[in-house]
TIBASE-426887 format. One record per residue: residue in one letter; x, y, z of N, C-alpha, C in turn. Coordinates in steps of 0.02 Angstrom, whole numbers, padded with zeros to 5 digits, always signed. Example, Ala and Ser with C-alpha at 12.3 -4.5 7.8 and 13.67 -1.06 7.14 Angstrom:
% residues 2
a+00660-00284+00390+00615-00225+00390+00660-00165+00390/s+00642-00112+00354+00684-00053+00357+00645+00002+00394/
% end
This chain:
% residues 296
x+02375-00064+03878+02383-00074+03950+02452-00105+03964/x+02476-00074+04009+02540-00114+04027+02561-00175+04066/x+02585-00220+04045+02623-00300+04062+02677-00309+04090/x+02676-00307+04175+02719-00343+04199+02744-00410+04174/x+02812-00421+04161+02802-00501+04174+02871-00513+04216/x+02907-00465+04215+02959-00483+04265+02982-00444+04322/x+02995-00459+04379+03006-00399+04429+03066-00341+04409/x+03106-00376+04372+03190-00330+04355+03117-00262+04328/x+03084-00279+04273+03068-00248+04238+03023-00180+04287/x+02978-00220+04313+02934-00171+04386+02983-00126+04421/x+03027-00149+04452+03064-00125+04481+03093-00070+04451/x+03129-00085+04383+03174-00039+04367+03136+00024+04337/x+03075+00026+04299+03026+00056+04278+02977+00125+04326/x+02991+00077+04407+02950+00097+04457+03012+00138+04512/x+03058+00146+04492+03128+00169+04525+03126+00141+04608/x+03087+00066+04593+03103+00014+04665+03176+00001+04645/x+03216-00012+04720+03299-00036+04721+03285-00109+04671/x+03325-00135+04608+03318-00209+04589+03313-00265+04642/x+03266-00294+04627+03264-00360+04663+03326-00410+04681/x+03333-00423+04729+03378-00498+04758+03351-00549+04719/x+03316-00570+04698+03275-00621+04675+03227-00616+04611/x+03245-00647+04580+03198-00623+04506+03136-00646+04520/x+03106-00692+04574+03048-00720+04575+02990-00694+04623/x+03026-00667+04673+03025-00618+04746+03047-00555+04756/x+03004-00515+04777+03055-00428+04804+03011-00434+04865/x+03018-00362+04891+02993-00315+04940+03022-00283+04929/x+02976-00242+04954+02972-00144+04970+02927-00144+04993/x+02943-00085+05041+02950-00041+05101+02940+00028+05084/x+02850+00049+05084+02831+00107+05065+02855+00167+05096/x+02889+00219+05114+02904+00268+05153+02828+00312+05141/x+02779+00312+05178+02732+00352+05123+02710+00381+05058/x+02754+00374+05021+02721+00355+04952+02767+00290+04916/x+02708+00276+04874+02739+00201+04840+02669+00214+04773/x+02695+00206+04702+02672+00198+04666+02705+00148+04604/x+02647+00143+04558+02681+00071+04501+02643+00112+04442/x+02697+00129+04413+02652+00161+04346+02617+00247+04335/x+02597+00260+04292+02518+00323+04278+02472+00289+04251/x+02460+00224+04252+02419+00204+04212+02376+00123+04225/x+02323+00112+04178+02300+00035+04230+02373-00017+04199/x+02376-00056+04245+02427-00133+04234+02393-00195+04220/x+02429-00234+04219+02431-00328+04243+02503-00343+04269/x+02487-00387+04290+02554-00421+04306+02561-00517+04309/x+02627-00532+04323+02612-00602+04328+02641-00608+04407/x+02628-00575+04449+02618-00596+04518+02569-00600+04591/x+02573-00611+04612+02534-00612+04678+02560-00549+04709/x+02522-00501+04728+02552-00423+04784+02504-00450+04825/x+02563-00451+04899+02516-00420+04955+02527-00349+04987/x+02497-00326+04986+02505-00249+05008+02485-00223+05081/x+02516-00175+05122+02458-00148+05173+02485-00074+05153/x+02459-00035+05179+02450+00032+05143+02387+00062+05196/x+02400+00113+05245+02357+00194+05258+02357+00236+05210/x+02284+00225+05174+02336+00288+05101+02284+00341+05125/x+02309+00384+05106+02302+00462+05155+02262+00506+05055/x+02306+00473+04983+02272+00505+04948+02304+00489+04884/x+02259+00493+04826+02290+00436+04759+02264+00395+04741/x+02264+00369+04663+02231+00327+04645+02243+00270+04654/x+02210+00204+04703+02211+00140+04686+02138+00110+04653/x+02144+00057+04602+02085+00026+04574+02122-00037+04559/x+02087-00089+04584+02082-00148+04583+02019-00184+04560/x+02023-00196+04499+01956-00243+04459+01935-00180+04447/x+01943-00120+04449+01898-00068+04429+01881-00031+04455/x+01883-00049+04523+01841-00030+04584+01913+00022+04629/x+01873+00064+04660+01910+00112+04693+01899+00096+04767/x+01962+00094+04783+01973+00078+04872+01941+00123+04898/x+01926+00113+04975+01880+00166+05017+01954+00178+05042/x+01927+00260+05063+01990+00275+05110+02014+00287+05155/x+01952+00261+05195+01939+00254+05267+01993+00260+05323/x+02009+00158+05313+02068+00157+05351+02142+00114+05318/x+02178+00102+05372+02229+00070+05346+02198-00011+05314/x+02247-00038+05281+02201-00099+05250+02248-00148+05214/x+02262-00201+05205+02283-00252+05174+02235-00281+05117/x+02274-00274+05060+02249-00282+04974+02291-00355+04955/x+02241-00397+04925+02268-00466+04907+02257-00450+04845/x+02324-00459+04797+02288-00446+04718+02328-00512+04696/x+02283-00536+04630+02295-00612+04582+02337-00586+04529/x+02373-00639+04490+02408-00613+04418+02352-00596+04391/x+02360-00566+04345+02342-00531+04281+02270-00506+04295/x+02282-00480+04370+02211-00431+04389+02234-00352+04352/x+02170-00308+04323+02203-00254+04313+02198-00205+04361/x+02260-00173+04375+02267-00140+04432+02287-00052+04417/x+02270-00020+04465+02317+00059+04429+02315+00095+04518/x+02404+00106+04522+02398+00137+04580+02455+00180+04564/x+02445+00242+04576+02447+00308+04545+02435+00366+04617/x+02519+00397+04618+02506+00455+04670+02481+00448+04745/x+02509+00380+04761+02499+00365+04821+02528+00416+04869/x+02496+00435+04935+02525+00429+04981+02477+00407+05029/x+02543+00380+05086+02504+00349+05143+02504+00383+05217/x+02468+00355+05245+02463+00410+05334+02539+00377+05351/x+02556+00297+05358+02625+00270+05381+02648+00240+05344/x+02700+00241+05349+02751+00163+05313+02693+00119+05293/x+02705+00088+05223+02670+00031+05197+02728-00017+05161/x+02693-00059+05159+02745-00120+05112+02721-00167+05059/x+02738-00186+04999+02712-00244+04931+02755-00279+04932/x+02728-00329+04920+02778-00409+04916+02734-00418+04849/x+02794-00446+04803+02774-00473+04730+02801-00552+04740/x+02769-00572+04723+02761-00642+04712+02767-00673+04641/x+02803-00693+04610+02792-00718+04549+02768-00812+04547/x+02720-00810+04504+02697-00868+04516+02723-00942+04511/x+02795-00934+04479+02858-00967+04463+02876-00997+04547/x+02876-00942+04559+02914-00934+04646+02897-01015+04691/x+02833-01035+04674+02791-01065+04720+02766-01139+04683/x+02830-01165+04652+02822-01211+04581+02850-01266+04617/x+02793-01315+04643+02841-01374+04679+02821-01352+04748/x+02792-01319+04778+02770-01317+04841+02704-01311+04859/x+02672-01348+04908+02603-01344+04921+02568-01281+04925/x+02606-01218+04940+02555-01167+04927+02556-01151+04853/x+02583-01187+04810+02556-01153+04740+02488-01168+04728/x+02455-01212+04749+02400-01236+04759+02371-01209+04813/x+02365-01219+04866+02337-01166+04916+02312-01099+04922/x+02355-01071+04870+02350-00991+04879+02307-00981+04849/x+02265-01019+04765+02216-01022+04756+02160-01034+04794/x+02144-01059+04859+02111-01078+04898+02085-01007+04929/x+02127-00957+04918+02109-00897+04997+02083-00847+04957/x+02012-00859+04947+01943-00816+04912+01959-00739+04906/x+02005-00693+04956+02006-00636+04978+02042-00607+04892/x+02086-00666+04856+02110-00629+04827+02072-00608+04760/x+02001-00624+04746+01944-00611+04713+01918-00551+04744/x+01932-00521+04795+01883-00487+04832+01909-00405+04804/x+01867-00357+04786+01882-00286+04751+01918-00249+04815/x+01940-00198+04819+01977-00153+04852+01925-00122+04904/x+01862-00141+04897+01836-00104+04926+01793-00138+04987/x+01812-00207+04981+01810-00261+05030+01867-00301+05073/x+01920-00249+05072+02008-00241+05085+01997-00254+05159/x+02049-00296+05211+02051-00319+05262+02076-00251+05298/x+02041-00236+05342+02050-00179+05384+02073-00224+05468/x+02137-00185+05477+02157-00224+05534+02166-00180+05596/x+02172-00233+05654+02157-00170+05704+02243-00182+05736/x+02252-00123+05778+02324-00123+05808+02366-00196+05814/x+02325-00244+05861+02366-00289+05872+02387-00346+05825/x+02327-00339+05756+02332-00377+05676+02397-00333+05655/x+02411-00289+05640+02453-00230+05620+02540-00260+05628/x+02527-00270+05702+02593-00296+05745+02607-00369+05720/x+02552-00405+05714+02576-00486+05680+02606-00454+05603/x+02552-00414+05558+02576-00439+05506+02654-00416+05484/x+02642-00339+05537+02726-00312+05522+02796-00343+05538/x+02766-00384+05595+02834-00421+05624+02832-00488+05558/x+02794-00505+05526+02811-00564+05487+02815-00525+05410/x+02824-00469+05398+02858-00435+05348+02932-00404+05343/x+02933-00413+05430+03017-00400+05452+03063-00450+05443/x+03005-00519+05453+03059-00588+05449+03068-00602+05384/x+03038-00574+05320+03026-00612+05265+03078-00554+05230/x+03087-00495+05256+03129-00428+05220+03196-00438+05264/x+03206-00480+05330+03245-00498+05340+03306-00563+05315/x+03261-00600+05291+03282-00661+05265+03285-00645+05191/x+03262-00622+05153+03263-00603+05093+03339-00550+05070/x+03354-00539+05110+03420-00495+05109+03477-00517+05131/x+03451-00572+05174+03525-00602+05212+03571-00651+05175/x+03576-00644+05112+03607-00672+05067+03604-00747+05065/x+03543-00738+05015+03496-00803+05011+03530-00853+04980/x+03499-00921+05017+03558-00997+04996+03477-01052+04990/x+03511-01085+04999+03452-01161+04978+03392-01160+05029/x+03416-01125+05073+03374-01144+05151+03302-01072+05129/x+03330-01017+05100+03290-00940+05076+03223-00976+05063/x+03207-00996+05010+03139-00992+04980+03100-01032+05013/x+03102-01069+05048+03077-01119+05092+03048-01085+05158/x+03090-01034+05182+03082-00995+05241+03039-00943+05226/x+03053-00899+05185+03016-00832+05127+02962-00882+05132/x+02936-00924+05080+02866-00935+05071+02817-00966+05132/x+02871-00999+05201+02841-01006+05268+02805-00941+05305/x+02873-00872+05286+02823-00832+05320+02755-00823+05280/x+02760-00827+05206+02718-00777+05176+02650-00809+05169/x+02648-00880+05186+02602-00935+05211+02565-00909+05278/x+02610-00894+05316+02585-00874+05387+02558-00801+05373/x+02564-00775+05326+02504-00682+05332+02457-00716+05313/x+02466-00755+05252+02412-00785+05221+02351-00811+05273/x+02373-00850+05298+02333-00880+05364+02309-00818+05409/x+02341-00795+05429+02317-00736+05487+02258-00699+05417/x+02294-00683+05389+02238-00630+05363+02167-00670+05352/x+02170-00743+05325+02096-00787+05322+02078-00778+05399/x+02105-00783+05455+02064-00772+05517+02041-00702+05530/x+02097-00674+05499+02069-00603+05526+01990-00562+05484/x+01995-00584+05420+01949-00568+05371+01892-00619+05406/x+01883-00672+05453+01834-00691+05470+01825-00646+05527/x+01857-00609+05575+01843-00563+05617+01815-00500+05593/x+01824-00488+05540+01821-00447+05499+01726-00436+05516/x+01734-00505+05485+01643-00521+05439+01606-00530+05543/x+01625-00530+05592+01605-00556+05636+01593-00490+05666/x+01638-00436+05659+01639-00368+05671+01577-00343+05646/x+01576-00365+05586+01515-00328+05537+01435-00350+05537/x+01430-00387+05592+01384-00417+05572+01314-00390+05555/x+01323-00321+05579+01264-00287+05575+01256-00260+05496/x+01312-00235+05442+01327-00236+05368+01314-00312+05347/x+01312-00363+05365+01311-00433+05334+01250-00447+05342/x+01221-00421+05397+01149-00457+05416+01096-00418+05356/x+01130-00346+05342+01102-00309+05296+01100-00324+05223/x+01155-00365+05193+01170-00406+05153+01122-00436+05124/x+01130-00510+05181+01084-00557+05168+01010-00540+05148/x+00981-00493+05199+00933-00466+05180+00916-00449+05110/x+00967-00408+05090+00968-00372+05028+00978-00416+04963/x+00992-00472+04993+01024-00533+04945+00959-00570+04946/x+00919-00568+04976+00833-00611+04969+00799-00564+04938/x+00785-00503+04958+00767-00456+04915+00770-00449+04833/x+00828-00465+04824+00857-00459+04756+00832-00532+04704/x+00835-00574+04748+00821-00655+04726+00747-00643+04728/x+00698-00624+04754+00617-00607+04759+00603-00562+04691/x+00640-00509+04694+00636-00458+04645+00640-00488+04587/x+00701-00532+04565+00708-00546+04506+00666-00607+04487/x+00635-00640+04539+00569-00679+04527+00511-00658+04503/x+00493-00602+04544+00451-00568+04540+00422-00522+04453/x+00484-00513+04453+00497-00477+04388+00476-00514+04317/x+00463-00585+04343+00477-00629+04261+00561-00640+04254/x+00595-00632+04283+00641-00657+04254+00682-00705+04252/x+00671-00757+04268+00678-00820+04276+00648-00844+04230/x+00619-00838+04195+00574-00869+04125+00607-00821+04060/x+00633-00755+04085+00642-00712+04017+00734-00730+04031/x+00772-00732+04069+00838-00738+04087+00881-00774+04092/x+00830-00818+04122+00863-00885+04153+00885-00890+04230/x+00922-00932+04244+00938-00944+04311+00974-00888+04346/x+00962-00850+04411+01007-00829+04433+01063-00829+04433/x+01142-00798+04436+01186-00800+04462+01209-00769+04506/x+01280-00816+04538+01314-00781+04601+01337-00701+04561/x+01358-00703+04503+01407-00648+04485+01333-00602+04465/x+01275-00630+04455+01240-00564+04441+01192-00538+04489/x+01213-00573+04548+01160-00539+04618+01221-00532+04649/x+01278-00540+04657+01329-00487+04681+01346-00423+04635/x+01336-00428+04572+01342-00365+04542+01287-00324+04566/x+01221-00347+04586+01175-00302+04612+01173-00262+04677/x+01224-00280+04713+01239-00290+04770+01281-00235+04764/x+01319-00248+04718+01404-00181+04726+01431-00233+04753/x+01458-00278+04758+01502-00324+04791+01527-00382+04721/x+01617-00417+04747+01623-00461+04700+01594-00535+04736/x+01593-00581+04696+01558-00652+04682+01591-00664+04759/x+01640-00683+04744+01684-00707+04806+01668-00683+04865/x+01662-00623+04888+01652-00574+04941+01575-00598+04955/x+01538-00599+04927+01471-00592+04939+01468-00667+04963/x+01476-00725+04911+01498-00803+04962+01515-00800+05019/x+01578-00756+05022+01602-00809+05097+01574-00752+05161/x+01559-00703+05135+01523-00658+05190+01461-00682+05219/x+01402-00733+05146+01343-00754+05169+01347-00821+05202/x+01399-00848+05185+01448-00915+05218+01446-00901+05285/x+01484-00846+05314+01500-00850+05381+01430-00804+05416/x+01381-00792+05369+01318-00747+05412+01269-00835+05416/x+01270-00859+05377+01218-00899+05358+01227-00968+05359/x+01301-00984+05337+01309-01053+05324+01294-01096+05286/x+01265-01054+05231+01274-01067+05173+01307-01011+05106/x+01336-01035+05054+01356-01005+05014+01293-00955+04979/x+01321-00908+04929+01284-00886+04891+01233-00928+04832/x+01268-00972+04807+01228-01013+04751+01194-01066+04788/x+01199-01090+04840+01153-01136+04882+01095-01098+04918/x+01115-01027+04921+01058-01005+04950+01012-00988+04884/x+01034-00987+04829+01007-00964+04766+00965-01040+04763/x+00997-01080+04764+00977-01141+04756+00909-01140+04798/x+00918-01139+04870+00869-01163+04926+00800-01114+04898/x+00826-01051+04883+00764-00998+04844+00758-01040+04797/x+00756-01048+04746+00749-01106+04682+00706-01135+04701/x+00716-01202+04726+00669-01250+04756+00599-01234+04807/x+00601-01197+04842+00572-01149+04889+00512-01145+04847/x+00539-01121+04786+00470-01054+04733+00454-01138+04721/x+00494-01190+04697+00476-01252+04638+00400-01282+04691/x+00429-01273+04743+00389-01339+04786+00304-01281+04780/x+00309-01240+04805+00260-01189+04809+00211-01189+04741/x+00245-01200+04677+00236-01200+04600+00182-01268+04611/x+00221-01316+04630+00200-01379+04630+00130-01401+04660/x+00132-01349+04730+00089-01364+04786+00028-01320+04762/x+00038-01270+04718-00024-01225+04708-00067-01216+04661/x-00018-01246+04590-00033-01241+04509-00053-01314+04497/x-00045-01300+04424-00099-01378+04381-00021-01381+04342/x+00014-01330+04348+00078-01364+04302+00127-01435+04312/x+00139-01454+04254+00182-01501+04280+00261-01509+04306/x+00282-01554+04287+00369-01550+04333+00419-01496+04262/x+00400-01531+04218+00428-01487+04158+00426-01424+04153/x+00376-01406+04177+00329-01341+04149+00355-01294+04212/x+00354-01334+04270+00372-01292+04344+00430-01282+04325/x+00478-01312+04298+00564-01301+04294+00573-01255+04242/x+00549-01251+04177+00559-01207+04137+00521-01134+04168/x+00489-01106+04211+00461-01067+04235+00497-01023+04291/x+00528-01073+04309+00574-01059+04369+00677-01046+04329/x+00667-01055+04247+00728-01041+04209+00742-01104+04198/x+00751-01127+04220+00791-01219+04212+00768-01262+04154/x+00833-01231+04097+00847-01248+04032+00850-01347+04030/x+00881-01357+04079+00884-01431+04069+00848-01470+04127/x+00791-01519+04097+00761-01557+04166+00797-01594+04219/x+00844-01633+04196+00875-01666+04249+00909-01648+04298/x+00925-01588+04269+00959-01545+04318+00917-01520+04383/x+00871-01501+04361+00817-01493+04388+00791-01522+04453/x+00770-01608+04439+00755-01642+04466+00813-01681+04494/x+00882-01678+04498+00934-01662+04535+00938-01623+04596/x+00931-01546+04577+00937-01517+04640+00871-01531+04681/x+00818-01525+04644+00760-01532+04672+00751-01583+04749/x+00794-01657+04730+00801-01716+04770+00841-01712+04810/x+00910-01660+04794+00953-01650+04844+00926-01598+04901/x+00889-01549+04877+00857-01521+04924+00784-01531+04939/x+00771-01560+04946+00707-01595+04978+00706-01675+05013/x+00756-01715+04970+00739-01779+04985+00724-01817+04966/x+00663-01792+04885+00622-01819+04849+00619-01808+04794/x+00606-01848+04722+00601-01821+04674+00529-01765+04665/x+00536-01708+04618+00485-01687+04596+00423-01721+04586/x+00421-01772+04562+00377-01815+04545+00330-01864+04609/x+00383-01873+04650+00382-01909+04701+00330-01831+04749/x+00342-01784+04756+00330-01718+04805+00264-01702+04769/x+00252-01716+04706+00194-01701+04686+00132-01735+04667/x+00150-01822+04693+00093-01861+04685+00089-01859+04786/x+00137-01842+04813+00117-01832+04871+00059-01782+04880/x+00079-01721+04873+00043-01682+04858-00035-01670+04835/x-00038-01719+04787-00088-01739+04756-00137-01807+04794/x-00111-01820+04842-00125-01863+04875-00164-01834+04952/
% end
């Protein structure tokens, strides 16, 4: 598989004009824009928007829908393969090298914005007047990036590229607010799945649920499926895993002759304290405490 690690190298490989900046580029898709015949990594941050009209993109594996136009957040050393693009309009990639952002608060931050976990196929779809923000702040950043950069450049460059960042976290919550009728279907499908795998024995043959293996059930990544049940529900994915957890424990408690041990290993929960941890955080009470009530 092939290894980005420097833009000279992307660039010159990908017959993009060389970079101004070994740490930073842009380009400016004319309808087609491709990187490679084959899957990649890299060591930067791409933000992309792209109408692709036809061609291979895969991100984590996963193949973009090709609906509509769309903005793609990809992480270093995600594997990527985009191959034979073309697009309905003009598109544009900003590479980011993670160097770039060494000593400034978004090097830290940018870890913060979940989207860039999210597969291609959960890609921010924007509507006309999102389109117009993000293009005019790709004009200032391809503007300033060329204007023969001095001390004041990288400071300004990573202000705009802070500010898509931001728009796109609001807009990806419009996104999920748009959808609510796909999210509400979700959740659903996300209790379903947590029942099922109860149901099944498997919590005694498996162990504890996970976020990454009831979003794999789902077709969705970890991340995506969080902050989607976040903004349907208000709670995360593993707290709602959690609240199911306790839910079945108290029910175990209230109906059987088993004890606190016996209810936790039944319910998967390799270690007791842990157990009787969440148990107290979500209820109030210890196990012990809920079941001489009970018994009372």
């Amino acid at each position: 598989m092939k290894h980005y690690s420097s833009l000279n190298q992307l660039h010159r490989e990908n017959g993009f004009k060389l970079p101004e900046n070994p740490l930073v580029s842009v380009v400016q898709c004319d309808k087609s824009c491709s990187i490679g015949d084959r899957e990649f990594t890299t060591d930067f941050y791409i933000i992309g928007f792209k109408k692709l009209k036809s061609g291979t993109f895969l991100y984590g594996r996963t193949k973009y829908d090709h609906d509509l136009g769309y903005m793609s957040f990809i992480k270093p050393r995600q594997v990527m393969e985009m191959k034979n693009l073309e697009f309905e309009e003009d598109g544009f990639l900003i590479f980011l090298h993670e160097d770039f952002l060494n000593g400034h608060p978004l090097h830290s931050e940018i870890k913060k914005y979940g989207y860039f976990d999210y597969e291609t196929s959960e890609a921010l779809h924007l509507s006309p007047n999102e389109e117009e923000i993000i293009w005019d702040l790709y004009h200032k950043i391809e503007g300033e990036y060329y204007n023969n950069q001095d001390e004041y450049s990288r400071e300004i460059i990573i202000g705009y590229i802070d500010s898509i960042l931001k728009y796109a976290q609001r807009f990806y919550k419009r996104q999920f607010i748009n959808r609510t009728a796909l999210s509400g279907k979700v959740v659903s499908k996300f209790n379903e799945s947590l029942s099922s795998y109860f149901e099944k024995g498997f919590l005694a043959e498996k162990g504890l649920p996970t976020v990454k293996l009831m979003a794999a059930s789902l077709n969705l990544s970890s991340r995506y499926l969080s902050d989607l049940l976040k903004k349907e529900t208000g709670k995360t994915a593993l707290e709602l895993i959690h609240i199911f957890l306790i839910t079945e424990a108290k029910n175990m408690l209230k109906v059987s002759d088993t004890n606190i041990a016996e209810t936790a290993y039944n319910l998967g929960f390799e270690n007791l304290p842990y157990f009787s941890r969440l148990f107290k955080k979500e209820v109030g009470i210890s196990p012990n405490q809920f079941k001489r009530q009970v018994l009372n």
